[in-house]
N, C-alpha and C positions, 0 to 999 in steps of 0.2 A: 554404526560408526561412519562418520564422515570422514571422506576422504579428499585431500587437495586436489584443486583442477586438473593439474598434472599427473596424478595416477592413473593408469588404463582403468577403464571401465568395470571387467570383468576379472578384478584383483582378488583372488577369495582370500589371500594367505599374506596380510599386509605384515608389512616390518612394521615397528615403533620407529616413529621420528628422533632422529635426520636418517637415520638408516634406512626408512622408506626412499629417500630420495636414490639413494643407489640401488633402491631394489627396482622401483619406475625406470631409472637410468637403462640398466640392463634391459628392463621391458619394453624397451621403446622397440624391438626386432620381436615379431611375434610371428613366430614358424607355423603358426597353424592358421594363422589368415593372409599369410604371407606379405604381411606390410613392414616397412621401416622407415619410423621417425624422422629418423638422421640421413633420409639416403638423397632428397630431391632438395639442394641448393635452390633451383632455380624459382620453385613453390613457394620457398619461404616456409613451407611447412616445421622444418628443424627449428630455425630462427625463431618461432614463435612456441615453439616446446621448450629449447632450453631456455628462453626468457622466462616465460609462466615459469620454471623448477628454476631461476634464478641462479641460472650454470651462464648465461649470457647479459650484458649490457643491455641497457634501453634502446641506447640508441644506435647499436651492434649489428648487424648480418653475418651471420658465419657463410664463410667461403666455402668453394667445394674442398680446398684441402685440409682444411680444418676438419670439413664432417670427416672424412675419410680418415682424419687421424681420430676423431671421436669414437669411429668405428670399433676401428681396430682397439682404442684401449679399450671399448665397450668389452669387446669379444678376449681382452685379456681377464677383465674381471671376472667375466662368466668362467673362465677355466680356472679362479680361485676359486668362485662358488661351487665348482665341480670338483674339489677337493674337500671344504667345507661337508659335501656329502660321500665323502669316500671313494672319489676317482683319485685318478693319479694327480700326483705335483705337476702342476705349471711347468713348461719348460721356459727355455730362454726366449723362444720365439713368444711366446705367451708375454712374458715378461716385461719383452724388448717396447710395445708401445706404454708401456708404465712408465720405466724411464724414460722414455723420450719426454715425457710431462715434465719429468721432475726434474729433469737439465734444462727446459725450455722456460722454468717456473724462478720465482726468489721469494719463496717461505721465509718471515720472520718471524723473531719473538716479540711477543706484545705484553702487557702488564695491564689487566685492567682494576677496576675500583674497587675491587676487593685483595688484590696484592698477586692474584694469580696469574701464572705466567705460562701463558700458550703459543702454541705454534699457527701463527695466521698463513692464510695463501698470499699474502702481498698484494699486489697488483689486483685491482677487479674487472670485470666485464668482457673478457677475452674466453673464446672455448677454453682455452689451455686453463686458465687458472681457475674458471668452474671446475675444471677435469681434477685439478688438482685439492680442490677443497672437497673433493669425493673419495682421494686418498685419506685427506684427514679426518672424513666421517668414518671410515674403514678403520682407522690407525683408533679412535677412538671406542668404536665397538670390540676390536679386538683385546681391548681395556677393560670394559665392562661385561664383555661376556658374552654378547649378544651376536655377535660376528659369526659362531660357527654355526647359529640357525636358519644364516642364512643359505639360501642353497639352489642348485637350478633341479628342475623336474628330470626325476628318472629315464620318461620317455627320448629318445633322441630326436624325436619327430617332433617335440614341443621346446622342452628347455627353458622353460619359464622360471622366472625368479621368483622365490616362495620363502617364505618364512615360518620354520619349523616350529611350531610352538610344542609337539606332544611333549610328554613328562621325559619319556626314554629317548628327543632329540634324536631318534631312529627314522623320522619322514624321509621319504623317497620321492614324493608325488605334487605336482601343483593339486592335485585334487583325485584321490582315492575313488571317486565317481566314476571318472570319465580316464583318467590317464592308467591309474594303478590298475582297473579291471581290465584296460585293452591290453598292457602289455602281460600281465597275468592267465589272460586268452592266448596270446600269442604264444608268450613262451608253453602254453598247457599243449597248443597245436603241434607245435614244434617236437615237443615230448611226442605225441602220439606220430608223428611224421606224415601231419596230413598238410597241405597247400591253403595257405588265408582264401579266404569268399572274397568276392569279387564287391563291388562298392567303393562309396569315397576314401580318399587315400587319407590313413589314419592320422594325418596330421588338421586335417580337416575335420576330423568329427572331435577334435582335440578341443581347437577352438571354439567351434560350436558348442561343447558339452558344457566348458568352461563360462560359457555366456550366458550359456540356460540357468547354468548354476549360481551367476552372479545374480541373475533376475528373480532368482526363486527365494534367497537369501534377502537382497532389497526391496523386493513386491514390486521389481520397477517391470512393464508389461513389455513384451516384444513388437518392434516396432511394425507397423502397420504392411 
C-alpha cells in the first residue's frame, strides 16, 4: 500500500482516507524518537508538513502561536483516541483546545452538483481552518463507523495513532511485536515483583521496533 508523503515512515496500522490524515496528524509527536512536527517555527519544518497534508496555505507560514495551539488540539484528539480505546472520557481541559477552533472557525453549508448538502470549513489556508476540517473528517467517520478504530497505542511510552482493523475491534497496540510484548513483560515482572533490566529506555526500543517493522513489511533496507 502506498502511502501520501505526509504519513510517517514507519506507519504499520494506516486509517482509510481522509481519516488517515488525522491519524498522521496526531503522529506527527512521536514519544519513542522523541521528535515533533509542530514544535520548531523557526525551521519551517511544521509549515512544510501541514502544507504537504493540506491543513496549511501555499503561500502561509504558521506562527509560533498557531503551532502551539495545533499542539494542544493535537493532544486533545489523542485523549478522544484514548477513549476510542477504553480509557477514560476527555475532560474539559482536553476539550477546551477543540473549541477554541471552533469559535475561532465560520463553517458553512454548501450544496454541491448533485443536490447534497454539507458542512465546509469556510475560510482556507490558516492552521485554524486545516484544524477545523479535521473536526469534520472526525464528525464524518463517527458517521460511517470507522472512528471508533481509531485509537492511540496501549504503551504510555509510545501513544501512537493506529487503526484497529481486527474483527473483535479489541486492539490495544501500534504493533503486538514490539509494544504489546514489552508491556506484557512488564506487567508479567511486575506480577513476580522483580525490578525491569537495565538498557534503553522502553520508549526507545518502541520506535525502533516499530521501524524495523515498517522495513520488513516494505522490503525498504535500513539506512546505511
Amino acid at each position: 500500500m502506498t502511502l501520501p508523503a505526509w504519513v510517517p515512515d514507519d506507519e504499520l496500522k494506516p486509517a482509510p482516507e481522509p481519516l488517515l490524515l488525522v491519524q498522521s496528524f496526531v503522529n506527527t509527536r512521536d514519544l519513542g524518537k522523541q521528535t515533533d512536527l509542530l514544535a520548531d517555527a523557526d525551521a519551517g519544518t511544521a509549515s512544510q508538513w501541514l502544507r504537504r497534508a493540506g491543513l496549511l496555505g501555499p503561500e502561509i507560514t504558521a506562527g509560533a502561536d498557531e503551532l502551539r495551539c495545533a499542539r494542544e488540539f493535537r493532544e486533545g484528539i489523542r485523549a478522544l483516541l484514548a477513549r476510542n480505546g477504553g480509557g477514560a472520557a476527555p475532560t474539559a481541559s482536553d476539550l477546551r483546545p477543540l473549541d477554541a477552533v471552533i469559535r475561532a472557525s465560520a463553517p458553512r453549508l454548501t450544496v454541491d452538483a448533485g443536490g447534497r448538502i454539507q458542512l465546509d470549513s469556510g475560510a482556507r489556508g490558516r492552521v485554524a481552518d486545516g484544524l477545523l476540517s479535521l473536526l469534520l473528517i472526525i464528525r464524518d467517520a463517527q458517521r460511517d463507523g470507522t472512528w471508533p478504530r481509531l485509537k492511540i497505542c496501549g504503551n504510555s511510552d509510545c501513544l501512537w495513532a493506529f487503526y484497529d482493523r481486527s474483527h473483535s475491534r479489541r486492539g490495544a497496540w501500534c504493533d503486538m511485536a514490539t509494544c504489546g510484548n514489552l508491556i506484557k513483560n512488564r506487567n508479567l515482572r511486575a506480577r513476580r515483583g522483580s525490578r525491569p533490566t537495565g538498557g534503553r529506555p522502553a520508549a526507545s526500543r518502541t520506535a525502533g521496533g516499530r521501524t524495523a517493522a515498517r522495513r520488513a513489511r516494505t522490503g525498504r533496507a535500513a539506512p546505511a
